[in-house]
C-alpha positions in Angstrom: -22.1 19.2 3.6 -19.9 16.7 4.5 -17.2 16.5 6.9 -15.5 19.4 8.7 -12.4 21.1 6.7 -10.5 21.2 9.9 -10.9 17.3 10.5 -10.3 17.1 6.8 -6.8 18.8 6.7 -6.3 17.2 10.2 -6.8 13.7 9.1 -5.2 13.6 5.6 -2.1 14.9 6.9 -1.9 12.2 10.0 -2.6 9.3 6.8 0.0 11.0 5.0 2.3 10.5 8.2 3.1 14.5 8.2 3.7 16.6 11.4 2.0 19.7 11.3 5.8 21.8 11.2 6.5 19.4 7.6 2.8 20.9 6.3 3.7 24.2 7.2 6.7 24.2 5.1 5.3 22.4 2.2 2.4 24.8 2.0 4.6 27.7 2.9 2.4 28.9 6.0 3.4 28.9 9.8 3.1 25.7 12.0 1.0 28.2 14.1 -1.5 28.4 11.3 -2.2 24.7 10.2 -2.7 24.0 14.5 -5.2 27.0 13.4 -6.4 25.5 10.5 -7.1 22.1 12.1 -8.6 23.8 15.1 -11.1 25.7 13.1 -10.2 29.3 14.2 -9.2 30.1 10.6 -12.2 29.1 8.2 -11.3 31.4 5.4 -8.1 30.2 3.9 -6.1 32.1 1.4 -6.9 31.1 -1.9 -2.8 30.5 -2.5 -2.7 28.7 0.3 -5.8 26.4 -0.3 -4.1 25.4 -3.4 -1.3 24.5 -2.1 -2.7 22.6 0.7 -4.8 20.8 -1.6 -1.7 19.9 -3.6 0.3 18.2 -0.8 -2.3 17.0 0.6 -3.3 14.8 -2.7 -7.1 15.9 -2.4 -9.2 18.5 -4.9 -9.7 21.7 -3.4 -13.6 21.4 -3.5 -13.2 18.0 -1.4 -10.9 20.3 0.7 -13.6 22.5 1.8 -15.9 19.5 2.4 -18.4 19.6 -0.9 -18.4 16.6 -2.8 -16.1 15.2 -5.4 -18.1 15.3 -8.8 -15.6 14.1 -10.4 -15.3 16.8 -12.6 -11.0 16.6 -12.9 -10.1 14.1 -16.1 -6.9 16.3 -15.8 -3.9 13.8 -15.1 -2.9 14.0 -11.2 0.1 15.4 -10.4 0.4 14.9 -6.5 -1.2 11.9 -4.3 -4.7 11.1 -4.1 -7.0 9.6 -1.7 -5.9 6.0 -2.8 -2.2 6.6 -2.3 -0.3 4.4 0.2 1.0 6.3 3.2 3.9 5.4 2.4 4.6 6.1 -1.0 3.1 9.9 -0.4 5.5 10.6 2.4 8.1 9.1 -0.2 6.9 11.8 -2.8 6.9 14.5 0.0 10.6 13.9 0.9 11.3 13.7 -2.9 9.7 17.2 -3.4 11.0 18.6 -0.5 14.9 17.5 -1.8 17.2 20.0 -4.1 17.5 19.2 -8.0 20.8 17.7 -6.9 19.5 15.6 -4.3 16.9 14.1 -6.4 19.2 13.5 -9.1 20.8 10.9 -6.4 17.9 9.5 -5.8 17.1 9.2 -9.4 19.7 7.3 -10.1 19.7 4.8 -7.1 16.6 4.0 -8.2 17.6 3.4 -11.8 20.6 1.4 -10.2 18.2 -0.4 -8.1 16.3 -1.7 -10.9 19.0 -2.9 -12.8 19.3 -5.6 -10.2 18.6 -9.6 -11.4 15.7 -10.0 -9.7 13.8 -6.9 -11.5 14.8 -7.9 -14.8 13.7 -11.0 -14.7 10.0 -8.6 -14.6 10.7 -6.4 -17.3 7.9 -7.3 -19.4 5.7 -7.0 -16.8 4.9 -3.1 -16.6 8.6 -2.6 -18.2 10.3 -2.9 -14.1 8.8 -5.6 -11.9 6.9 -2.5 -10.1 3.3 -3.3 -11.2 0.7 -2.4 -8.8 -1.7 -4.7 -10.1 0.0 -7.8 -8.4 0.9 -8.9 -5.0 4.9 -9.2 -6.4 4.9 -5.9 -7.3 3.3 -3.9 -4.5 6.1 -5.9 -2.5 8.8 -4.4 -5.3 7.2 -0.9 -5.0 7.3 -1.3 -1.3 10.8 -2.4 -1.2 12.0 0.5 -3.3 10.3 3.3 -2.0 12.0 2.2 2.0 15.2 2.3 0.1 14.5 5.6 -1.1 12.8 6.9 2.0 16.7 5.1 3.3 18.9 7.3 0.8 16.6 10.6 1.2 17.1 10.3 5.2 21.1 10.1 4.7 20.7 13.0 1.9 18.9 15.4 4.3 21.1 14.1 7.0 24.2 15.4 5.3 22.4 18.5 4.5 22.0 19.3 7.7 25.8 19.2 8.8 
């Protein structure tokens, strides 16, 4: 068996940059029972709940309880996995986490974004300047996903009022 499921929840969600109060929402549990979770006083997890965890957190659900990943899944990935940047998984959380509304602004500062000169000058290089095979664009992915980690802040900021 590999390593403990309370060190794996516990340390995916630090990479992921996630308190335990924003897992607790996404999952739909209390912050009480992730501090459980990553303590080891709960062991057996709801299935529902293992799901969902396994979802946010980008990671199979067999990897989740510490067996190994055989690799089993050819189904396309929906959420982060293991090789996601920090940053662009805390980009999807605050994404999902937003309103149809609110992503629908987001949506289309993005698009806006990309209309800029210096992505079209890329375009027929992975159709937006955003390819993650080169240098250039991991520094275009990077740059767009603090400006939308920018506009989701002032979103959820004017939620709030």
């Amino acid at each position: 068996m590999g390593k403990p499921v309370k060190d794996i929840i516990r340390d995916r969600r630090i990479e992921l940059n996630m308190t335990m109060r924003e897992l607790s929402v996404a999952v739909g549990v209390s912050e009480g029972t992730v501090s459980r979770w990553e303590s080891g006083e709960i062991s057996n997890m709801r299935r529902g709940a293992m799901v969902k965890l396994s979802k946010v957190l980008g990671i199979p659900p067999n990897v989740l309880m510490g067996w190994p990943d055989l690799g089993y899944n050819d189904a396309p990935k929906t959420s982060p996995d293991l090789s996601t940047p920090p940053d662009l998984a805390e980009a999807i959380y605050l994404y999902k986490s937003l309103d149809d509304a609110d992503r629908g602004v987001i949506r289309g500062e993005m698009k806006g974004m990309l209309r800029h000169p210096k992505y079209n000058k890329q375009l027929d290089i992975a159709a937006s300047g955003l390819d993650e095979n080169t240098e250039a664009g991991l520094e275009n992915i990077r740059k767009a996903l603090d400006k939308l980690v920018t506009e989701i802040n002032k979103v959820q900021k004017k939620n709030e009022k």
